[in-house]
C-alpha positions as CSV (number, residue, x, y, z in Angstrom):
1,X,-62.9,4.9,24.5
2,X,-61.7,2.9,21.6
3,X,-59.5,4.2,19.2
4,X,-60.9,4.8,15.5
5,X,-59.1,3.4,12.7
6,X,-57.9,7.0,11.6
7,X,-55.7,7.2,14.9
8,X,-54.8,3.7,15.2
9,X,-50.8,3.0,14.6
10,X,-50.2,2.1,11.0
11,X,-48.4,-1.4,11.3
12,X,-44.6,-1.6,10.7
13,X,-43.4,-2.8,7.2
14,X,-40.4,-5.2,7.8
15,X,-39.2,-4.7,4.3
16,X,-39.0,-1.1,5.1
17,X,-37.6,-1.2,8.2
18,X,-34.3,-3.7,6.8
19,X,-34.1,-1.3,3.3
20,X,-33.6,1.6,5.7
21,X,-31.1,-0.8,7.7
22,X,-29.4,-1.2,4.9
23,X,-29.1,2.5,3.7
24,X,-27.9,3.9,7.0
25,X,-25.6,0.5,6.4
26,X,-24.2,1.8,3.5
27,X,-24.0,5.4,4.4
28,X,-21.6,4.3,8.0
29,X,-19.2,2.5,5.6
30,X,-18.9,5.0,3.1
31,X,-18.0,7.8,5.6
32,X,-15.9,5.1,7.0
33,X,-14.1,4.3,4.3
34,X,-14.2,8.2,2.7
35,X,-12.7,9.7,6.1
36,X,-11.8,7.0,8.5
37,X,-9.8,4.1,7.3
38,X,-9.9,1.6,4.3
39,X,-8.8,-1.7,3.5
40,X,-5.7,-2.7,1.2
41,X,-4.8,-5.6,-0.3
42,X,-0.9,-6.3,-1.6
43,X,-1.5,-7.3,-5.1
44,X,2.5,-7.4,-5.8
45,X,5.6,-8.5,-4.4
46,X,7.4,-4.0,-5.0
47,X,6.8,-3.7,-1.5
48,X,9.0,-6.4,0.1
49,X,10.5,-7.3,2.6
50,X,7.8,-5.1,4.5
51,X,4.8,-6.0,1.9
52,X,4.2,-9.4,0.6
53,X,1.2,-10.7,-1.6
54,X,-1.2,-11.6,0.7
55,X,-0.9,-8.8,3.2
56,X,-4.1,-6.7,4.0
57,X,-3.8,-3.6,5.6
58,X,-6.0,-0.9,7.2
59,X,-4.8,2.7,5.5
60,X,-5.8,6.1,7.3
61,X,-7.4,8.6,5.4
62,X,-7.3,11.8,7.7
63,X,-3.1,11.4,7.6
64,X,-3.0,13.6,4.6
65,X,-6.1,15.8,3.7
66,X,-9.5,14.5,1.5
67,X,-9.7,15.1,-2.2
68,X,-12.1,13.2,-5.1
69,X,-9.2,10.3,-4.9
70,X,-9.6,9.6,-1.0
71,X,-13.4,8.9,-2.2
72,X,-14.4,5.2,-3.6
73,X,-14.7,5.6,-7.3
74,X,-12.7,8.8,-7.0
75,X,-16.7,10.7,-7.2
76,X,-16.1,14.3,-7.3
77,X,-17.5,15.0,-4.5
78,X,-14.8,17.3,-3.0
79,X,-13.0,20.2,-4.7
80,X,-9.8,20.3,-5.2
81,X,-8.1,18.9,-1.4
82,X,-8.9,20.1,1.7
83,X,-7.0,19.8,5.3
84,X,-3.9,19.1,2.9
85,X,-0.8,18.1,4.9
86,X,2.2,16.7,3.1
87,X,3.7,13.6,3.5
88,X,7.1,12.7,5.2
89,X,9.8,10.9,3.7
90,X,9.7,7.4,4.5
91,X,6.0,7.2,4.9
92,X,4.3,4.1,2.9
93,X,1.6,5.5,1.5
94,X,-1.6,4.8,-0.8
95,X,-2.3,6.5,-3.7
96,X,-3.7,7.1,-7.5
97,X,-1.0,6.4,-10.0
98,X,-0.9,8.7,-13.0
99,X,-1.8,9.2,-15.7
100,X,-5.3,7.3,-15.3
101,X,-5.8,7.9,-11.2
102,X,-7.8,5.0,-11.7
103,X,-6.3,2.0,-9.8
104,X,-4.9,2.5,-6.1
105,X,-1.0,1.7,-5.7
106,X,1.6,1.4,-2.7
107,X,5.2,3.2,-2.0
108,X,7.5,4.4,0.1
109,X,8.1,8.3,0.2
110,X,11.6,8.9,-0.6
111,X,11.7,12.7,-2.1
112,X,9.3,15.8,-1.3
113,X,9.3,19.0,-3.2
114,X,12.5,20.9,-4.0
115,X,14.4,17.6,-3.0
116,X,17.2,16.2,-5.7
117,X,16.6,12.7,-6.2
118,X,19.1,10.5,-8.2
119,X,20.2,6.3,-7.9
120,X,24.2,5.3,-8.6
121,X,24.7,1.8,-8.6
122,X,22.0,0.7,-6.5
123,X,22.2,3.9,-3.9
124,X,19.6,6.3,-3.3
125,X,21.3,10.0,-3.6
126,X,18.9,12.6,-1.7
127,X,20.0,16.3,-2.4
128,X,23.9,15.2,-2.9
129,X,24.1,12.7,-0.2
130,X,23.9,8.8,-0.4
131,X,20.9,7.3,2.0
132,X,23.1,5.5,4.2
133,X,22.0,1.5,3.1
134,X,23.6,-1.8,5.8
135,X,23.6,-5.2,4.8
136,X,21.9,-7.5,7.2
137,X,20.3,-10.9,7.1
138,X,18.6,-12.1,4.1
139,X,15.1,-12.0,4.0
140,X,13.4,-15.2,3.8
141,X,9.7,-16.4,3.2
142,X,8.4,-20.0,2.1
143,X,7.2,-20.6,-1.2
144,X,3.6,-20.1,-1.6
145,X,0.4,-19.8,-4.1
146,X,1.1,-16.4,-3.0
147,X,4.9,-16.3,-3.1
148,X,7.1,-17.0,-6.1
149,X,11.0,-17.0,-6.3
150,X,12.0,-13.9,-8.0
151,X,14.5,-15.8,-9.7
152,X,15.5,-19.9,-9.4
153,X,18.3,-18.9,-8.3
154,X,17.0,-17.2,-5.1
155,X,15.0,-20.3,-4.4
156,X,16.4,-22.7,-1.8
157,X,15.1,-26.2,-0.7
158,X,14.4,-26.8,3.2
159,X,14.4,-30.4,5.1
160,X,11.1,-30.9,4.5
161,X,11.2,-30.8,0.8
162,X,9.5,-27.2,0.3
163,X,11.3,-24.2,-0.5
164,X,11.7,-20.4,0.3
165,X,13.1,-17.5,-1.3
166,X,16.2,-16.2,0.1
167,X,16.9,-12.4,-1.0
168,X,19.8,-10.2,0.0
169,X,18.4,-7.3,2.4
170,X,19.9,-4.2,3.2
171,X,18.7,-1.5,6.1
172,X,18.1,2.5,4.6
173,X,18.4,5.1,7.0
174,X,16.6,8.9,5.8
175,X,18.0,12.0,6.9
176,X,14.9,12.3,9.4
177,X,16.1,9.1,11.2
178,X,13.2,7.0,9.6
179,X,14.7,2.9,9.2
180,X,13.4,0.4,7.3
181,X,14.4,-2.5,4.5
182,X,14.9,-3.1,1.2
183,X,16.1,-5.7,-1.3
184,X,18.3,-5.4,-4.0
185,X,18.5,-8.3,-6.1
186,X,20.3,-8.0,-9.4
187,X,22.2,-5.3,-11.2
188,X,19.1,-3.5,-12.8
189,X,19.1,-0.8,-15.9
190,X,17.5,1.7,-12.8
191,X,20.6,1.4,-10.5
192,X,21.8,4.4,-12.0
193,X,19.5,7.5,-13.1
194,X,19.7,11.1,-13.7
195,X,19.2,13.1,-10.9
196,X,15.5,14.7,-10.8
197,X,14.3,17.4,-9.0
198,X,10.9,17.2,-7.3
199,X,8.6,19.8,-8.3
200,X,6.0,21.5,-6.3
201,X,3.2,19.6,-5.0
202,X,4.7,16.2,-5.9
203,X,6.5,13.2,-4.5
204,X,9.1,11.2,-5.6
205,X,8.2,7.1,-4.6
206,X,9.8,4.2,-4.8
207,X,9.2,0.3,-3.8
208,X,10.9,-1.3,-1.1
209,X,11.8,-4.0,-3.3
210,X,14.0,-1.8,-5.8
211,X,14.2,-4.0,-8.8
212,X,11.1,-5.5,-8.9
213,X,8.8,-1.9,-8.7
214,X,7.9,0.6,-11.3
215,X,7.8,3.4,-9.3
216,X,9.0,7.0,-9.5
217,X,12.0,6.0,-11.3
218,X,9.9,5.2,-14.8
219,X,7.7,7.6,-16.6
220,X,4.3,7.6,-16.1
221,X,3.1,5.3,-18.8
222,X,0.0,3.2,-17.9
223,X,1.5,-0.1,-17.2
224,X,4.7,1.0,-16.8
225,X,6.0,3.1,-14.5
226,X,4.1,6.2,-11.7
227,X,6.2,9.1,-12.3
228,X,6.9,11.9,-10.2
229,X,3.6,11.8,-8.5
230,X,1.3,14.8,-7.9
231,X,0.0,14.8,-4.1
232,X,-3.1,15.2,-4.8
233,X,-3.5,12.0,-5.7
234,X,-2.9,10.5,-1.9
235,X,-5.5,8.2,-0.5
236,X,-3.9,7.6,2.9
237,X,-1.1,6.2,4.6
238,X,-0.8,2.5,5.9
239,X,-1.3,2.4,9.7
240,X,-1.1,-1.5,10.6
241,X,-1.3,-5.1,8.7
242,X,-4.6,-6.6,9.9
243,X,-4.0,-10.3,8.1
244,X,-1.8,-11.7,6.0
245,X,-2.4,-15.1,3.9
246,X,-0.2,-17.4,2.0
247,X,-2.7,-18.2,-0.5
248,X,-3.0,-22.0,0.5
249,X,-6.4,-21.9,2.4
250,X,-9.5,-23.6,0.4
251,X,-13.0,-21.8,1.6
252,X,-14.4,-25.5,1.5
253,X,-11.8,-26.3,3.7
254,X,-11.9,-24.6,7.0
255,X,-9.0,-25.5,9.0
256,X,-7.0,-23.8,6.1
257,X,-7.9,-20.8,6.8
258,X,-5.8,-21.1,10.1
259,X,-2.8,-22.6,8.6
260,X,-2.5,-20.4,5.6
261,X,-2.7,-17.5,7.8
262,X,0.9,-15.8,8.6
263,X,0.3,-14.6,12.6
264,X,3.4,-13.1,12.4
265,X,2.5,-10.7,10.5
266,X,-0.5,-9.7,12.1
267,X,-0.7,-6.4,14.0
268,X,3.1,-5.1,12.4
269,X,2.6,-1.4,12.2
270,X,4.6,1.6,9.7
């Protein structure tokens, strides 16, 4: 018995078939990058020694709750934030910067609610105790498209005839035990501040590299400075650095993408 064309299999579209490809595509990465993890470029040199331009990281977004701002676009898809947690201090995290919430930015987490925050020449002060900041070896990296000197004078000539950067480095220790580095180039104006108390539901942040980052210690002025920085506006919190580049690679050149990549830099985790 032969089948009748009104019980026959329709054919297959292959246009149809690769649009629905692409919309269960699209739907994978956006709950990916919504709720899983995200990429993150480093756009600026606030974040060294442990950031440098070129860096791109992967950046959790379960660590501290979902809100509209953990979304791309910040779509207001979510109310308010929901399985909130709160940040602890020493965390490098992602987040909206007021007032606009509009462009993702990168800190450390250096004061949570209720915490007194204040700098004396060059030393963080958390609730009436200095951090406790070492000097250790100075951190250097080569000059690159993607690295400039701070200043000429922190720019030193090698054998070969290139250069690096050569910046004093000094080792923080939080109460909590959490270690990592900063630099502290120059006597700046925001050595010394007022002490500030965190209020509820924010976060007081501050770059690694302390006098080359608007960070908590400015007003929040677009352009110029974050604020003290409402949690809601977390993203996520840096997990691992996937690749880092130097900026000398040429896409019509493809033995520079190996030789402008920094491998050691690969795989470092917060």
């Amino acid at each position: 018995m032969t089948e009748t064309a009104a019980t026959s299999p329709k054919p297959k579209s292959e246009t149809a078939d690769f649009l629905q490809f692409l919309v269960k595509l699209a739907i994978f990465f956006f709950i990916l990058r919504s709720f899983i993890v995200s990429p993150f470029n480093i756009p600026s040199e606030s974040m060294q020694p442990r950031l440098v331009v070129g860096d791109y990281l992967l950046v959790s977004k379960w660590s501290y709750g979902y809100s509209r701002y953990s979304l791309p676009f910040n779509l207001p898809l979510i109310p308010g934030r929901i399985f909130a947690s709160q940040p602890e201090r020493g965390d490098v995290v992602v987040f909206k910067a007021p007032p606009g919430a509009s462009a993702d930015y990168i800190k450390r987490v250096i004061g949570l609610p209720g915490d007194t925050i204040q700098m004396r020449d060059g030393v963080v002060w958390l609730n009436g105790k200095p951090i406790p900041k070492k000097r250790i070896s100075d951190f250097v990296i080569p000059v690159s498209p993607n690295t400039r000197c701070y200043d000429r004078s922190f720019e030193l000539p090698r054998p070969d005839g290139s250069a690096v950067c050569s910046y004093p480095r000094f080792q923080e220790t939080l109460p909590n035990g959490k270690t990592y580095n900063v630099l502290d180039l120059i006597d700046a104006p925001r050595d010394t501040t007022e002490a500030i108390i965190v209020p509820e539901g924010h976060m007081f942040l501050m770059g690694d590299n302390r006098d080359n980052s608007l960070d908590s210690r400015f007003p929040a002025v677009e352009g110029q400075g974050i604020g003290i920085v409402p949690q809601k506006y977390l993203v996520g919190r840096a997990l691992v650095t996937v690749f880092s580049t130097d900026g000398s690679a040429s896409w019509f050149l493809p033995w520079t993408w190996f030789s402008a990549a920094r491998w050691d830099r690969i795989g470092e985790g917060f």
